[in-house]
N, C-alpha and C positions, 0 to 999 in steps of 0.2 A: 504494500500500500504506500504511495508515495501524495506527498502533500497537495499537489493539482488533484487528484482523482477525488482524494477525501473533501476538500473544498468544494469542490463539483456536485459530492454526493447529499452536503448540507446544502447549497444552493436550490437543488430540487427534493427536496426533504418531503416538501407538504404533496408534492406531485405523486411522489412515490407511493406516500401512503395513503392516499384516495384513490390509486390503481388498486391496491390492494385489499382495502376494505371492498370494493366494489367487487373485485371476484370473488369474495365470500360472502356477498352479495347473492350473487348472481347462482352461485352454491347453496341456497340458505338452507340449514335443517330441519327436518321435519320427521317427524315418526308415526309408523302407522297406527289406525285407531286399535288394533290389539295387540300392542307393543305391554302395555303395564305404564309407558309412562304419563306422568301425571300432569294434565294441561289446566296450567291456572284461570284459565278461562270457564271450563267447569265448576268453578271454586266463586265463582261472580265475578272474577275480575274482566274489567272493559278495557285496559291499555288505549284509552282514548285520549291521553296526556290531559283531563277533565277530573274524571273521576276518583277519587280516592281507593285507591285499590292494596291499600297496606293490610287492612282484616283476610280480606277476600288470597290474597297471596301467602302469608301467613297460616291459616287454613288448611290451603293444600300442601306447605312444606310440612307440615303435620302429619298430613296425611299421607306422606311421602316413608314415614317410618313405617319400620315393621311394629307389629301389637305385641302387648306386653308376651311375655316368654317366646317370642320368638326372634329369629333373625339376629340373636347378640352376639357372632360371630360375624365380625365386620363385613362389609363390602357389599351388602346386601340390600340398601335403602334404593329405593326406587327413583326415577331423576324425574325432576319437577319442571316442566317448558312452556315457553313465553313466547306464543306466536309475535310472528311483528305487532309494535306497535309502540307506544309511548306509556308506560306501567309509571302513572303518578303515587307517590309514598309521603305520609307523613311522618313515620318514625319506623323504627331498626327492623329489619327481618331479621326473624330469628329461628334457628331450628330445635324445635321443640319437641318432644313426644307429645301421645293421645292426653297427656296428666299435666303437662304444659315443662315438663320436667326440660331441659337440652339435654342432648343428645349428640352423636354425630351422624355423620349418611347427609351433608346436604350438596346437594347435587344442583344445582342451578344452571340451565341451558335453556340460550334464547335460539328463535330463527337465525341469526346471525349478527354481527358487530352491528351494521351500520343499520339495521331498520328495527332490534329489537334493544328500547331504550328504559333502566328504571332509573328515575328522575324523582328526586326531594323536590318538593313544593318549596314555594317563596320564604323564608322566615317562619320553616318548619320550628314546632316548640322543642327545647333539650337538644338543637342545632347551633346556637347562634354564640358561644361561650369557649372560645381555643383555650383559655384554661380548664375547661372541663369536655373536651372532644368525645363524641359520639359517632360511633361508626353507622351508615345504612344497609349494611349487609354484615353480619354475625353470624359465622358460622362458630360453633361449642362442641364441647368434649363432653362424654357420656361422666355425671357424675359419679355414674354408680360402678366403673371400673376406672383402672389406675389412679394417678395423681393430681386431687383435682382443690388447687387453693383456693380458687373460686366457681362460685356456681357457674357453668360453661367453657372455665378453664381445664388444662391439663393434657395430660399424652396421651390420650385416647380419641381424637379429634382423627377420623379416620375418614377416608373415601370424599370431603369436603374438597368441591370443585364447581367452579365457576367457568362460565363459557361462554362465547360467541353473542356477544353482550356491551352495551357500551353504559357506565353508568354515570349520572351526572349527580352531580350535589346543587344544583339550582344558586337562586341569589339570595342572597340574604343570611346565608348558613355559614359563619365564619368558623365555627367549631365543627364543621365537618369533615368527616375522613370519609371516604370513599367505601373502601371494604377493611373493617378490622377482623382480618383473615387470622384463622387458626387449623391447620390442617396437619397431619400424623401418617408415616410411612405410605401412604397413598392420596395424593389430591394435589389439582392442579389449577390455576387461573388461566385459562387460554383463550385467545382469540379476544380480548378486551381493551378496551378502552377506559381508562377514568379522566374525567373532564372536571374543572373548579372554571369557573368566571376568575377573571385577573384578581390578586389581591383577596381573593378567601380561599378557606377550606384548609386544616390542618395537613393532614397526611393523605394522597392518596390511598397507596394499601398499604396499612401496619399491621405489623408483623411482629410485636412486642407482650404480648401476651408469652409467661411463661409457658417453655416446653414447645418450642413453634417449631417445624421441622418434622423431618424431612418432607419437600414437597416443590412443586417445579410451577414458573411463572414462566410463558413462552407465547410469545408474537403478543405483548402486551405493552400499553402506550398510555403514558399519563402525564396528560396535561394540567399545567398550572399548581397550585398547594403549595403549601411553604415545605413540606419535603415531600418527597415521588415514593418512596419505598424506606419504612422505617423499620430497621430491624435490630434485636435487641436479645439477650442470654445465651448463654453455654450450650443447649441442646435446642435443636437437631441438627441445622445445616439447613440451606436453601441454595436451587439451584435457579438459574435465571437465563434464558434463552430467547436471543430476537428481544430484547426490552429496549423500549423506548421511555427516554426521560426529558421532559423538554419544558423550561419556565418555571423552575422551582426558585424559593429566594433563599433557601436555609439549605437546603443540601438536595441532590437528583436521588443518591442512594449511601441512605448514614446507617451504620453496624456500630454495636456494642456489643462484643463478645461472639457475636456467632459465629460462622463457615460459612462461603458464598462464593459460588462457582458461578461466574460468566462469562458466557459465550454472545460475540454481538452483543453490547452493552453498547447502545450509545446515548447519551446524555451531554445537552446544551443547557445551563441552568445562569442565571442569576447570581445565587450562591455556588458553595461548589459541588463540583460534580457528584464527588465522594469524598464522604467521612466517614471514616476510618478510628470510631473513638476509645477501643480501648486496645489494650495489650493482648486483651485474650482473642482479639479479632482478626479475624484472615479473611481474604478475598482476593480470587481465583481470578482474573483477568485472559481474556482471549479474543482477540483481536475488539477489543474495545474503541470509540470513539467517545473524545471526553472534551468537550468548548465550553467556550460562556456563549453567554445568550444574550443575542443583539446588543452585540458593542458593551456589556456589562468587564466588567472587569476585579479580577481579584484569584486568588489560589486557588486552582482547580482540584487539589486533591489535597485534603486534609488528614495525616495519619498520625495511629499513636500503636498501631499492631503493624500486623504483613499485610501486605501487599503482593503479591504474585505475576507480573506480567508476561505470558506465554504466549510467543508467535512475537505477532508485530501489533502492538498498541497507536494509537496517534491521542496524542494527550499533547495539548494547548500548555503554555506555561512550566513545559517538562525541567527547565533547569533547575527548577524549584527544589528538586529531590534531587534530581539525576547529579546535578552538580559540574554538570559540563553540559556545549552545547552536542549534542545528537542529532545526525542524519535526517533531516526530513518531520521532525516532530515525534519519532517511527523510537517506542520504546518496549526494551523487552529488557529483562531481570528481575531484580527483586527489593522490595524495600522493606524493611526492619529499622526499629529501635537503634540499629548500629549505624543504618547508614543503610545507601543503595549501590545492588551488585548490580553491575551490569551485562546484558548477556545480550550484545550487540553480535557476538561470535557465533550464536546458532544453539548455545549452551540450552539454551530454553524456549528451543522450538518441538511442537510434537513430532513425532515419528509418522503420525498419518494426519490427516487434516481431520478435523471436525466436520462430517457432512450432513445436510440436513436430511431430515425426515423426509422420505418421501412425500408426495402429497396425497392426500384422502382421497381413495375413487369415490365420484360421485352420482349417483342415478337416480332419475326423478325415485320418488314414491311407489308409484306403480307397478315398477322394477323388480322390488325387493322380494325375496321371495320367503316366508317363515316358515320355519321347522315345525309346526303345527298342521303347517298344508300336507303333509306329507306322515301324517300318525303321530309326531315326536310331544307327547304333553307333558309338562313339568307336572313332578310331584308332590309341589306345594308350591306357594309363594313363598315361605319363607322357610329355613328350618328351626329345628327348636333349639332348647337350651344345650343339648349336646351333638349339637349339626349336624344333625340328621332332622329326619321326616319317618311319620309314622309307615307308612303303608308304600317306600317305592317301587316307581312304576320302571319299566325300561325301556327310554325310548330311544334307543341305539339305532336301531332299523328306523326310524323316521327320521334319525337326522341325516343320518347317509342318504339315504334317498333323497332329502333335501338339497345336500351337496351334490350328488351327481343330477339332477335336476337340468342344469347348463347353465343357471342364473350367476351372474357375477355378485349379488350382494345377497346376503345370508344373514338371517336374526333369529334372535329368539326374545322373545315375549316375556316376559320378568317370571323368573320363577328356579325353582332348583330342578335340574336334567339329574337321572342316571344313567350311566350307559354301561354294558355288557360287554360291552369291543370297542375298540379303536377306530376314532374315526378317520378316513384316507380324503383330505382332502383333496380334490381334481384340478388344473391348473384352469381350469373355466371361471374358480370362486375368486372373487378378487378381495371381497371386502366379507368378515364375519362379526357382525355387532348383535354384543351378547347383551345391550342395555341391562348392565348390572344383574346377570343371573348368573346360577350358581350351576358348572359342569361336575357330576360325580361320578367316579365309577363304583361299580356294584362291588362287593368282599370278595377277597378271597378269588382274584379271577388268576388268569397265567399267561396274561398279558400286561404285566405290570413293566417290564422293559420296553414295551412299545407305548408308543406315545399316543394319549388321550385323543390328541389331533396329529395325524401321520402326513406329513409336507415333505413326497414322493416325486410328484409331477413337476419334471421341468419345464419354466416358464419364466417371458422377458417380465412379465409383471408382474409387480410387487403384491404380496397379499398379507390383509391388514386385519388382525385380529384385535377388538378392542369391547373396551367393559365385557371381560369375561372371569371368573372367576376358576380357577383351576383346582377343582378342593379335594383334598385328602386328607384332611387332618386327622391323628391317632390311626389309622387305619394303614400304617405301613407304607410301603416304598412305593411311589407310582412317577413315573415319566408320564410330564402332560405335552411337550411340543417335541416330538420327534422331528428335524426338518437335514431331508437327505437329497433336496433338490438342489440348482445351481437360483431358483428366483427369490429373489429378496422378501424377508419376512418381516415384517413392524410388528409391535408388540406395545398397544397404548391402552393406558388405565386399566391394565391387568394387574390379577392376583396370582400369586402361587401358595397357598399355605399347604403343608404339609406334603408338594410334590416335589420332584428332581423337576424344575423349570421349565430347562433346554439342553436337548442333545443334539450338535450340531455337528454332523461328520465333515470328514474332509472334502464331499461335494456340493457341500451348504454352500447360500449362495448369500448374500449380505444379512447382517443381520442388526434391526436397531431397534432399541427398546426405551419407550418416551413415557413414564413415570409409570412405572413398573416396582411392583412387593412381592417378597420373596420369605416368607418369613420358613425358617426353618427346610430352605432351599438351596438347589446351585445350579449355577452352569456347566456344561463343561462343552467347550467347542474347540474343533480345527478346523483348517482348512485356509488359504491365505484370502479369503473376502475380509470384508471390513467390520469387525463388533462397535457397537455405536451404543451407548448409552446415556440417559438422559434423565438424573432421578432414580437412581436403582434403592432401594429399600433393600436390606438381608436380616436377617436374625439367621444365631445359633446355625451356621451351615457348615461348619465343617472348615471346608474352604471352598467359597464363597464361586468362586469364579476359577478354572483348570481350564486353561489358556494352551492349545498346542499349536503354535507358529502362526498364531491369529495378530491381525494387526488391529488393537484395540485401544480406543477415547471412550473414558470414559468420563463424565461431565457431571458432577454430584452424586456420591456415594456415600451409603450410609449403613455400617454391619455393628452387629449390636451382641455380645458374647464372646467367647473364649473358642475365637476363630482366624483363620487366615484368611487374607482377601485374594489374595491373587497368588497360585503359582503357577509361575511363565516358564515355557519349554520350547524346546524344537524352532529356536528364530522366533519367538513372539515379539511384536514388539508393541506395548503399550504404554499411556498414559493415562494416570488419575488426574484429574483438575479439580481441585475437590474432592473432600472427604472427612468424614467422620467415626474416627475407630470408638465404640461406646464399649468400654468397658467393664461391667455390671457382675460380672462373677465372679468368686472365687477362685481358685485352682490353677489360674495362667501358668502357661509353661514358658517360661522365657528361651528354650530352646523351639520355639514355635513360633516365631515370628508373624507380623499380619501379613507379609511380602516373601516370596521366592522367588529366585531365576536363575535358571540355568546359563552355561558361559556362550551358549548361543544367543541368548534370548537379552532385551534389554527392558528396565522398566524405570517409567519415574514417578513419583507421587507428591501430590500437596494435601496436605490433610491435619487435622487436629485429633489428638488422642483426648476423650473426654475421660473421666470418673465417676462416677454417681456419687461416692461415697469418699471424703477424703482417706477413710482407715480402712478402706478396701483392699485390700491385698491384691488386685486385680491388672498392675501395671503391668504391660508388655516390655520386656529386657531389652529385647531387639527388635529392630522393624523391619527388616530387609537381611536377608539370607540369601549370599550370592553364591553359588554352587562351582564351582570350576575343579576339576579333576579330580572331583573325587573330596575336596577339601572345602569347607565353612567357612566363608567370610562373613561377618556381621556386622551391621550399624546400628551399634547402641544407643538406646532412646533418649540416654544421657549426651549428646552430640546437639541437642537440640532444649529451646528455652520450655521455663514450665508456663503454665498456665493457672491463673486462679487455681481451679479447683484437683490440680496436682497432676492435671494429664497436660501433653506437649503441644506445642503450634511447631508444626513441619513444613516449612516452606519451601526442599527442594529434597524430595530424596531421591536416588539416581541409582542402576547399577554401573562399575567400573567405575576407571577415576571421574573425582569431583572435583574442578576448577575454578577458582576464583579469585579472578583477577581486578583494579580497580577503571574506572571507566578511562574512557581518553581524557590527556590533558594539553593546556595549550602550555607552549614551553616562548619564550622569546628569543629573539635569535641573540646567538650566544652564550643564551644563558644556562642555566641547570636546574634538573629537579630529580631529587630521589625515586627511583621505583620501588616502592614497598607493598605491601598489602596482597600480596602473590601467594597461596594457598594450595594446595593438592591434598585433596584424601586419596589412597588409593588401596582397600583392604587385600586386593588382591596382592600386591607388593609387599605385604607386610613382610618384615624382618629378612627383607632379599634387596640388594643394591638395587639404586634407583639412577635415571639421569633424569633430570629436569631440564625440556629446553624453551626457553624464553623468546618467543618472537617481537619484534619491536619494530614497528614500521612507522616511517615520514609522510605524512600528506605534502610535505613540501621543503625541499631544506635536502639539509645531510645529519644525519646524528653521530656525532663521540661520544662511546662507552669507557667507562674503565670499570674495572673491580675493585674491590675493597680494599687491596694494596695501594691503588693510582693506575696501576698497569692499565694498557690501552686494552681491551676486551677484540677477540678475533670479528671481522669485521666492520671494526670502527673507522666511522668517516663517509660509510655509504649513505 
């Protein structure tokens, strides 16, 4: 990226992104009428931007929960839709249970960004007070499980997701926040917009409620508020994807304490960009854009933690930190409490590019063909308290038939499936949307190695499996994505609880997974296509991810137990950008690192090691186990600063040697300046002679060296 293009690309900013609202436009969502999901229009709401439609919407997110003893095995709440139109509100949506209790499960999806709008009335009442901010969308965490300080707070705030929706906070509403979003191992804001009038509105989406995390924000744009994305505490981590940040006066995107992975971050602001405000806070940068906003002037990037810049950044006012000037505005390294490394050298570029998501095949309505046409009936709407259903049915044979049917888009209707066999999907299906239903297989069957969904058929198109639930929970070992084609598979707002995830042979064909849980799960792929991740969740898996010669980005991670995340083999070569090791149990092995890699393979990581408990005994000894002939090389976790609450902020961990060098400087002709601050780790070298050789190059000039005698140094003069 060089400074003409990035110029060019703010110049037509506003152009760009009224093309693009427009195609998802032109795309808008809709679900058939026996999908299960639940349209607020049924509910009395008129979206005539007239009437009061906050009871009437409220209502049906109610209604959106499963009843009491059923469905308390997450992922299972029904999504609530908002044909176009203009949905006027006078105070907070809230997701509630039948008893008015919160909950989690809230699901909110409109027709699409630019025609379905919910909109705060004029000098809405308990809006108008920025010392006492009020959110209009509240999504809560189920009181009655995990940790919950307050009513609708906590870490059970599960499946909460926002869509294809543009929300405004009206006038007169100075103390409003946009969405005071809370979401937990599954939930995403996509496809949105938040809008403030110049001069109001506190936060567009905060994100400061404790326990916020893990969860992914992608292709979302907020205009106007004194900050664009407030985020705040120790756990979980957020990832950020395609964000737009534009006319904030106090900050685009300000952290205390958390983890924050972005990819495509750009932000023009007033104030700055980013703030960065405590010690215990990292953030992930990747190919970022960071200005002021119409001729505004002042520090664009405020820190007091890490910083991470991976690829090439363009950041306005870069000498601030960098401390020299830099090529083009074009930053990549790292900044720390010590000072900024610079890795203008390549040092901290990924191994494969971050590529996007493919995009969502689209078919009118009409198209779509359901797994009901064809025999396949879910055996409950929801299950019970030990997830299950009293009396299942098997509908194996009607969902295959479904699939071989020749329709490209495939549903199922809210409810929990059994099935008997494997299902083989055909390269005809392009799209399988499970709106939030639950896939099981029957006990005890002897196809537990084949996968739930069999993806056999080669094909150039991509097939996109999304709101599905892939459930095994207690019931033993089961593969739910068997994929043994060469055509790319997507994997969005899925579950894996209790299955092996994904088995990806060596003739798998791309594979990307865009906020994706995996609890008590794993991967395991080869093959040289591309692994692409985007928001992965894991608990308790063993080791998380078994990487053979895959080239893998992975963009927000989050494994939670007395696990490894990644071992790399056979030429892999990956990156974490982001990450959070949650360390919650007893027993760690410190000869178990969360990292491996073979002396083929390469990997690097940014991450934070959390704690739960300072007197936990649970701390990882080493993070990275480099394998070369036979012999253990380790990177002790003591290599790296602590954290508040006794776990690490990792800003660059790498296999083979580590480098770092200090950035360029300008020297005046004739004169002199020390090279110091020149570093090498290299475990593999350990206790073996080493040569260090130092390259020094003139942008203009001749340079004289000497050594620490005076002696002229070989090559001096050139």
């Amino acid at each position: 990226m060089n400074t003409t293009r990035v110029c060019r690309a703010f110049s037509i900013a506003a152009t760009v992104l009224f093309v693009l609202a427009s195609q998802r436009a032109l795309f808008a969502m809709q679900f058939p009428p026996n999908s299960g999901v639940i349209n607020v229009k049924d509910f009395g709401a008129k979206g005539d931007g007239v009437t009061d439609d906050t009871a009437a919407i409220n209502r049906a997110i109610a209604a959106s929960t499963p009843p009491a003893n059923t469905g308390n095995y997450w992922g299972q709440a029904k999504i609530v839709y908002f044909p176009s139109g203009t949905y006027l509100i006078s105070g907070p949506l809230i997701k509630t249970d039948g008893s008015g209790n919160p909950t989690y499960g809230m699901v909110l999806i409109g027709e699409s960004e630019t025609t379905t709008t919910i909109k705060l009335e004029a000098d809405a009442p308990g809006f108008g007070n920025p010392a006492k901010p009020l959110g209009m969308i509240h999504p809560t965490a189920d009181a009655a499980y995990g940790y919950s300080p307050e009513p609708g707070d906590g870490n059970d705030a599960y499946q909460n997701t926002i869509q294809d929706m543009t929300i405004d906070i009206g006038r007169g509403n100075a103390g409003a926040i946009g969405i005071d979003y809370l979401a937990n191992n599954l939930g995403a804001i996509r496809n949105v917009t938040v809008n403030a009038p110049r001069g109001e509105g506190v936060t567009g989406i905060r994100m400061t409620r404790p326990l916020m995390g893990p969860a992914l924000l992608e292709n979302v744009t907020v205009n106007g508020f004194s900050v664009g994305l407030d985020v705040a505490n120790l756990q979980y981590a957020l990832t950020l994807d395609h964000v737009r940040l534009f006319g904030q006066t106090v900050a685009g995107l300000r952290n205390a304490q958390n983890q924050i992975a972005a990819n495509d971050l750009t932000a023009a602001t007033a104030g700055p960009a980013i703030v960065n405000s405590s010690a215990d806070g990292e953030i992930v940068l990747n190919h970022a854009v960071l200005r002021s906003w119409r001729g505004q002037h002042g520090p664009i990037v405020s820190n007091n933690g890490t910083i991470v810049f991976r690829n090439r950044n363009w950041v306005e006012d870069y000498e601030s930190f960098t401390g020299s000037r830099l090529p083009g505005n074009v930053v990549s390294g790292m900044w720390t409490p010590k000072g900024f490394v610079n890795g203008a050298s390549g040092s901290f570029r990924t191994a494969t590019p971050i590529l996007d998501t493919p995009p969502t095949f689209r078919q009118p309505m009409s198209q779509w063909v359901s797994v009901e046409q064809y025999g396949a009936k879910p055996s409950a709407d929801f299950t019970d308290l030990n997830d299950n259903v009293p009396s299942p049915t098997d509908a194996a044979a009607g969902i295959q038939a479904a699939m071989n049917s020749g329709a490209a888009t495939i549903y199922f209707p809210h409810g929990v499936y059994y099935i008997s066999q494997p299902i083989t999907i055909p390269a005809t299906v392009q799209r399988i949307v499970g709106l939030d239903s639950s896939l099981h297989p029957t006990l005890y069957e002897s196809w537990r190695s084949e996968g739930m969904f069999r993806i056999l058929a080669d094909a150039g198109t991509p097939l996109m499996i999304e709101q599905l639930r892939f459930d095994n929970s207690n019931d033993g070992t089961q593969l739910a994505i068997e994929q043994d084609s060469n055509r790319p598979v997507v994997l969005r707002d899925t579950m894996f609880p209790g299955t092996l995830a994904v088995n990806r042979t060596a003739a798998g064909g791309p594979l990307f997974m865009d906020d994706v849980s995996a609890a008590g799960s794993n991967v395991t792929l080869a093959g040289k296509t591309p692994f692409i991740a985007k928001q992965f969740d894991f608990e308790n898996c063993g080791t998380c991810m078994i990487l053979n010669g895959v080239p893998a980005e992975i963009l927000g991670f989050k494994e939670e137990g007395d696990t490894r995340e990644i071992a790399a083999t056979n030429g892999t070569r990956a990156d974490v950008l982001g990450s959070l090791a949650y360390m919650v149990y007893n027993g760690t092995d410190p000869s178990t690192p969360l990292f491996s890699a073979d002396k083929t393979s390469s990997l690097t990581a940014s991450f934070d090691e959390a704690v739960i408990f300072p007197q936990c005994p649970c701390r990882v000894a080493n993070y990275l186990d480099q394998i070369v002939n036979g012999q253990n090389y380790y990177t002790p976790a003591s290599e790296y600063p602590q954290r508040s609450d006794t776990g690490r902020v990792v800003s660059m961990l790498r296999t083979g040697p580590s480098i770092v060098s200090p950035s360029s400087v300008a020297v005046a002709r004739r004169g002199t300046v020390p090279i110091s601050g020149v570093t090498v780790r290299d475990f593999y070298a350990s206790g073996g002679s080493t040569t260090l050789a130092l390259q020094v190059r003139s942008t203009g000039g001749s340079i004289s060296m000497t050594g620490a005698t005076g002696a002229p140094l070989a090559g001096s003069g050139s």
